[in-house]
DSSP file (Angstrom, degrees, kcal/mol; ACC not computed):
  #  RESIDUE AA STRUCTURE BP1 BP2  ACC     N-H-->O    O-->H-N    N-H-->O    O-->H-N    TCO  KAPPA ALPHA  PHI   PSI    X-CA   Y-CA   Z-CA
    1    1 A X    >>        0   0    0      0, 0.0     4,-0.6     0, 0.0     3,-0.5   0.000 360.0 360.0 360.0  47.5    0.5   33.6  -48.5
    2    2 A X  H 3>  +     0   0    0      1,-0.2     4,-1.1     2,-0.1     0, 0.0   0.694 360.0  71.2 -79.4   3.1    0.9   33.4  -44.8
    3    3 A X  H 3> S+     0   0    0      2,-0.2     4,-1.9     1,-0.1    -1,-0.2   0.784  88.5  52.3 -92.5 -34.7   -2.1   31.9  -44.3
    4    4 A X  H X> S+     0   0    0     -3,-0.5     3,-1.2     1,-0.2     4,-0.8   0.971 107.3  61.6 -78.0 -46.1   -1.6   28.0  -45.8
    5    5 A X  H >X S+     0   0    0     -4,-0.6     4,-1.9     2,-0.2     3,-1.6   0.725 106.2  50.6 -33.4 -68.5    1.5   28.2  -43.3
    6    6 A X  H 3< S+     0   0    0     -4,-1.1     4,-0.4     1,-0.3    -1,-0.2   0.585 109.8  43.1  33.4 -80.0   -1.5   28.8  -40.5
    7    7 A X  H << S+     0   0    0     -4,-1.9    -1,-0.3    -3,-1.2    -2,-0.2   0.587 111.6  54.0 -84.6  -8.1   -3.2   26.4  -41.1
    8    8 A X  H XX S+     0   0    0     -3,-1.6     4,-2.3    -4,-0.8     3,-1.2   0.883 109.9  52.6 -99.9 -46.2   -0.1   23.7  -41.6
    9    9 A X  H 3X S+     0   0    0     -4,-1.9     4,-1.5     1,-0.2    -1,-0.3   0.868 106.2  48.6 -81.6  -4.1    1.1   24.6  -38.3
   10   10 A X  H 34 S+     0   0    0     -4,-0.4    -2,-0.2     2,-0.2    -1,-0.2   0.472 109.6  58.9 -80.9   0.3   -2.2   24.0  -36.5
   11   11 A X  H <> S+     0   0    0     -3,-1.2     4,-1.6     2,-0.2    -2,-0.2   0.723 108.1  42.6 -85.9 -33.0   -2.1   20.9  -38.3
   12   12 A X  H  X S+     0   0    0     -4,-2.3     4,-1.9     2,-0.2    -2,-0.2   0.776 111.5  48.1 -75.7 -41.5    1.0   20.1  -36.8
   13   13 A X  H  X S+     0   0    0     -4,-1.5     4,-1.4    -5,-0.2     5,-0.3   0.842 115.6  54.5 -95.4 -28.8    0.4   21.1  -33.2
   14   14 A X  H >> S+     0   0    0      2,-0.2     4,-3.5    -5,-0.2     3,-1.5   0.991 106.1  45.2 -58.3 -64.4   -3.0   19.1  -33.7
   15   15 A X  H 3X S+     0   0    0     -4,-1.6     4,-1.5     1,-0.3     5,-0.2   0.848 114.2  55.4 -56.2 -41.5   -1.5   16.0  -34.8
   16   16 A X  H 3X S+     0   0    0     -4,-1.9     4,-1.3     2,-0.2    -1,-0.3   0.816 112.0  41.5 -54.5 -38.0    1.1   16.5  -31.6
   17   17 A X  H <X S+     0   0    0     -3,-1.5     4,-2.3    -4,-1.4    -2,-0.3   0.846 109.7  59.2 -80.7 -70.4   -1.6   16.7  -29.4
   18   18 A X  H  X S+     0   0    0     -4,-3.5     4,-1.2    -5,-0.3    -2,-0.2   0.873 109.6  47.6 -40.9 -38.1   -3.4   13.6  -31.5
   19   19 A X  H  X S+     0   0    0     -4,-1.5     4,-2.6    -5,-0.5     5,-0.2   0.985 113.6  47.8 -87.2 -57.3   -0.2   11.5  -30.5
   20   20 A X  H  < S+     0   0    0     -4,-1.3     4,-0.4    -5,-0.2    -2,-0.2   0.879 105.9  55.1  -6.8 -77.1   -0.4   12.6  -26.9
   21   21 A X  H >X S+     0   0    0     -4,-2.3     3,-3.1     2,-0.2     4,-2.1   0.995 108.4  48.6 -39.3 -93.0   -3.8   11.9  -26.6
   22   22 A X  H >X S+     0   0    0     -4,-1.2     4,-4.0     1,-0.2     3,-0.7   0.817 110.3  53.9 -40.4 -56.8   -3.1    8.0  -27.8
   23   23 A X  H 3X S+     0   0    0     -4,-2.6     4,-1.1     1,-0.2    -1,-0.2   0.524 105.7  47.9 -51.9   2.1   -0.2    7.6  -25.4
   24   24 A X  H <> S+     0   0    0     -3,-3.1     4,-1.8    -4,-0.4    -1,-0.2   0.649 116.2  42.2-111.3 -29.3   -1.9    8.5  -22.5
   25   25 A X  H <X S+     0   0    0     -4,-2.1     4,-2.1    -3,-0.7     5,-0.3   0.910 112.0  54.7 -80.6 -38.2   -4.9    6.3  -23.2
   26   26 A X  H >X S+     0   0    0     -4,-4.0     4,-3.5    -5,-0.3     3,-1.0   0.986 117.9  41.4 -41.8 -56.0   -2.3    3.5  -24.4
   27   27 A X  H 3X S+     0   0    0     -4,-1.1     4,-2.0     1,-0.3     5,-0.2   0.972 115.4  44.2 -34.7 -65.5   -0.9    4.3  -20.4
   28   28 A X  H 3X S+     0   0    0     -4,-1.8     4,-2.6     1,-0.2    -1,-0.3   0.876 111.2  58.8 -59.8 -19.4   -4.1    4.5  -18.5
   29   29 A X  H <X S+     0   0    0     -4,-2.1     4,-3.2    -3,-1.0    -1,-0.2   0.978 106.9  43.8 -63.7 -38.2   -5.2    1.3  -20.5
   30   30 A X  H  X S+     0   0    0     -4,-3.5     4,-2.3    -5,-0.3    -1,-0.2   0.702 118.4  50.1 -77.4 -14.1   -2.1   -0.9  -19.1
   31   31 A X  H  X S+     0   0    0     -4,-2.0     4,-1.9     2,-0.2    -1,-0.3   0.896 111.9  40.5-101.3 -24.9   -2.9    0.7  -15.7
   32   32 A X  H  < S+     0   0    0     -4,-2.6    -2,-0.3     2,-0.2    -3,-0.2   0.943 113.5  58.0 -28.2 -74.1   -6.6   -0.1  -15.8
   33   33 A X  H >X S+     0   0    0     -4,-3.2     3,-2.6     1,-0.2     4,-1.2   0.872 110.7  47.9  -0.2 -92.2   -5.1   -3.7  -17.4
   34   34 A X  H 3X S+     0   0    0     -4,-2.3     4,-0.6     1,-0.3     3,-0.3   0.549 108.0  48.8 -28.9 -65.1   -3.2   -4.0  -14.0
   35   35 A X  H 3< S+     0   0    0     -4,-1.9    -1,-0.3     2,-0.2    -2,-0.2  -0.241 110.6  54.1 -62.2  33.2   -6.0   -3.1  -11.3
   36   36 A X  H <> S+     0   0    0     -3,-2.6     4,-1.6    -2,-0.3    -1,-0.2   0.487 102.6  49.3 -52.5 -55.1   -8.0   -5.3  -12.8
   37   37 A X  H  X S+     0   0    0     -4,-1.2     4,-1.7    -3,-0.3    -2,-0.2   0.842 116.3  48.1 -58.3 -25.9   -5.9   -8.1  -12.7
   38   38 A X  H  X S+     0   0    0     -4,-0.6     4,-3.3     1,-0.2    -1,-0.3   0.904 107.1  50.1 -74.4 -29.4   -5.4   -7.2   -8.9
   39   39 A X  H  > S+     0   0    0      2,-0.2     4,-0.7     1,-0.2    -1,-0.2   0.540 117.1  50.6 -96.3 -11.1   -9.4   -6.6   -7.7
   40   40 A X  H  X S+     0   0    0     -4,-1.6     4,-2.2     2,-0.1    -1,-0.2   0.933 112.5  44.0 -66.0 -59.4   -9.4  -10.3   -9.6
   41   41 A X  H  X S+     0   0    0     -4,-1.7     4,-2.4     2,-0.2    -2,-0.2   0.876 115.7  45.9 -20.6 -71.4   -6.5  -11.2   -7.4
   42   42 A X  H  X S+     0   0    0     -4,-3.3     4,-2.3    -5,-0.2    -1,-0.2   0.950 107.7  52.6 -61.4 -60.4   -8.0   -9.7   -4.3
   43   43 A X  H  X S+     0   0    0     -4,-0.7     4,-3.1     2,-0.2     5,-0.3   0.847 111.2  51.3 -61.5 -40.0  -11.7  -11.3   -4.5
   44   44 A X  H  X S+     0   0    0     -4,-2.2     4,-3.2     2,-0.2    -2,-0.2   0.986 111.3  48.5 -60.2 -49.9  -10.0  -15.3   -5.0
   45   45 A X  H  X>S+     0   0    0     -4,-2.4     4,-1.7     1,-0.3     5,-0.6   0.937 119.2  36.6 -78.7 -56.0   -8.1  -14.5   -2.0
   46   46 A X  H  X5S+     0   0    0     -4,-2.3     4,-2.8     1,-0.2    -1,-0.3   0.818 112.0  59.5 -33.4 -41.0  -11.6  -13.2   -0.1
   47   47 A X  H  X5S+     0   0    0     -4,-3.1     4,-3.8     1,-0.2    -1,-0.2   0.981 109.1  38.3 -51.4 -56.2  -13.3  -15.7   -1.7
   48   48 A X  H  <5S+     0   0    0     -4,-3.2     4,-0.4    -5,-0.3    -2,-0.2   0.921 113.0  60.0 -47.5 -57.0  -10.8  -18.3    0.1
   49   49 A X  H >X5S+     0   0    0     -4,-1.7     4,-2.9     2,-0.3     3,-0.8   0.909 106.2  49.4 -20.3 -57.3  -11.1  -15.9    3.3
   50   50 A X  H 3X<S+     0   0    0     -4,-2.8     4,-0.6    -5,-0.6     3,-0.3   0.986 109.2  51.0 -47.2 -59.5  -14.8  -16.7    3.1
   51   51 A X  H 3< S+     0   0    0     -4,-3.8     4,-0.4     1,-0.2    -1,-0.3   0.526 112.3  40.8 -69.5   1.5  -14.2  -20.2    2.9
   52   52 A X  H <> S+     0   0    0     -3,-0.8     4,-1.6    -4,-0.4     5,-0.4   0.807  92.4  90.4 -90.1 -31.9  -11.7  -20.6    6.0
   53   53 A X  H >X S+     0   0    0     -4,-2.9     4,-2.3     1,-0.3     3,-0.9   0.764  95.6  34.0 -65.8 -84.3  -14.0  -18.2    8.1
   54   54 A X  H 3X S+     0   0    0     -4,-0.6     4,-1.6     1,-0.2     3,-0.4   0.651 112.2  54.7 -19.1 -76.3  -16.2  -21.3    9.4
   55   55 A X  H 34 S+     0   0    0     -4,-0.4     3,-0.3     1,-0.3    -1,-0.2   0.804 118.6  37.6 -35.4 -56.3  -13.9  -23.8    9.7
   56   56 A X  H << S+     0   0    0     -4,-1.6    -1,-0.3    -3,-0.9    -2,-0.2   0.757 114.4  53.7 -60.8 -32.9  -11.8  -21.4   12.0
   57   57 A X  H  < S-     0   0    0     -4,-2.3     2,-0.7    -3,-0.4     3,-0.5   0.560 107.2-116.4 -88.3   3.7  -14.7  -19.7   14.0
   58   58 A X  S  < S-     0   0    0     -4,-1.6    -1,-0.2    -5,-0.4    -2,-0.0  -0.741  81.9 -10.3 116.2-125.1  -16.3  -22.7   15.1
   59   59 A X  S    S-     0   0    0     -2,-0.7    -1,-0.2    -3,-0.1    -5,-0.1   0.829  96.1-116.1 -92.8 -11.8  -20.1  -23.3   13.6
   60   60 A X  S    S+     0   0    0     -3,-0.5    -2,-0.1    -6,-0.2     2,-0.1   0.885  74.5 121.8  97.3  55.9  -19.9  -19.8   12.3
   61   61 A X  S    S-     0   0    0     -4,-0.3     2,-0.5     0, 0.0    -4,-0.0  -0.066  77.6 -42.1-103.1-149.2  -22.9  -18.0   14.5
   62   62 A X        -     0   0    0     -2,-0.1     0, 0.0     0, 0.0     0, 0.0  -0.841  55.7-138.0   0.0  26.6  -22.1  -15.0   16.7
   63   63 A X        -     0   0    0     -2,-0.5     2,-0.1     1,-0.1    -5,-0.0   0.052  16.6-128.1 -84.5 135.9  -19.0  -15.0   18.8
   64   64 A X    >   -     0   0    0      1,-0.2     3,-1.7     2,-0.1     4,-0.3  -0.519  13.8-139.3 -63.0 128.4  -19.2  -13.6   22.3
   65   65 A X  T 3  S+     0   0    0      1,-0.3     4,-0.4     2,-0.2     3,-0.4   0.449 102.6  63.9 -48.4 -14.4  -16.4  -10.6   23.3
   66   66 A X  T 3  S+     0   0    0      1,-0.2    -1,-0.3     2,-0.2    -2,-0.1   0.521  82.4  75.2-109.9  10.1  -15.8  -11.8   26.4
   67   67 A X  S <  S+     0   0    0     -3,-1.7    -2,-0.2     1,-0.2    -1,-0.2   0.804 100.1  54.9 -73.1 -24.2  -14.3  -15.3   24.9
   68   68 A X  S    S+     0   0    0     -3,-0.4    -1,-0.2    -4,-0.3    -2,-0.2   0.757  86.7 113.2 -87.0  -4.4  -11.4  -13.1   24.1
   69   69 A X  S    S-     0   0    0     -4,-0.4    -3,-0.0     2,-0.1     0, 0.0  -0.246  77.4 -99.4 -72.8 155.9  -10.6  -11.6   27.5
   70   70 A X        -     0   0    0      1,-0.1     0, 0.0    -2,-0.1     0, 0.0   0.422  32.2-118.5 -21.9-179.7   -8.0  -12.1   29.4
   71   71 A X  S    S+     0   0    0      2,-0.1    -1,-0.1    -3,-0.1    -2,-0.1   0.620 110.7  72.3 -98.4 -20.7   -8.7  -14.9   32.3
   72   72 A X              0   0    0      1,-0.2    -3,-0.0     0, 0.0    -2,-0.0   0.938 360.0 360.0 -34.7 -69.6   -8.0  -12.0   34.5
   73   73 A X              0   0    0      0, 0.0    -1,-0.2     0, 0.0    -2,-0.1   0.433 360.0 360.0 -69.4 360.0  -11.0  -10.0   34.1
């Protein structure tokens, strides 16, 4: 009867494999979880970005390169 033996350990290495399986999606979930919360994170702080950019560039057009040279050149 070597055969229910077979099948019992391919039941076993399945079920090993099944348990595997579930911690590694539990893992990738909580790191998925994380980089969300960061690309949430990241877009308020652009958002804010957005909202200083006027107030700090002026009326918010265009700005000319040559406002940043030197007075030398």
């Amino acid at each position: 009867m070597g055969q229910p033996s077979d099948i019992d350990q391919r039941l076993t290495e399945l079920e090993i494999k099944a348990s595997f399986t579930e911690d590694l999606i539990d893992k990738l979930d909580a790191v998925i979880i994380r980089q969300q919360h960061q690309i949430d994170s990241l877009m308020r702080e652009v958002a804010d970005l957005k909202q200083q950019a006027p107030v700090d560039g002026g009326v918010g057009g265009a700005r000319n390169l040559r406002d940043d040279l030197p007075p030398h050149f």
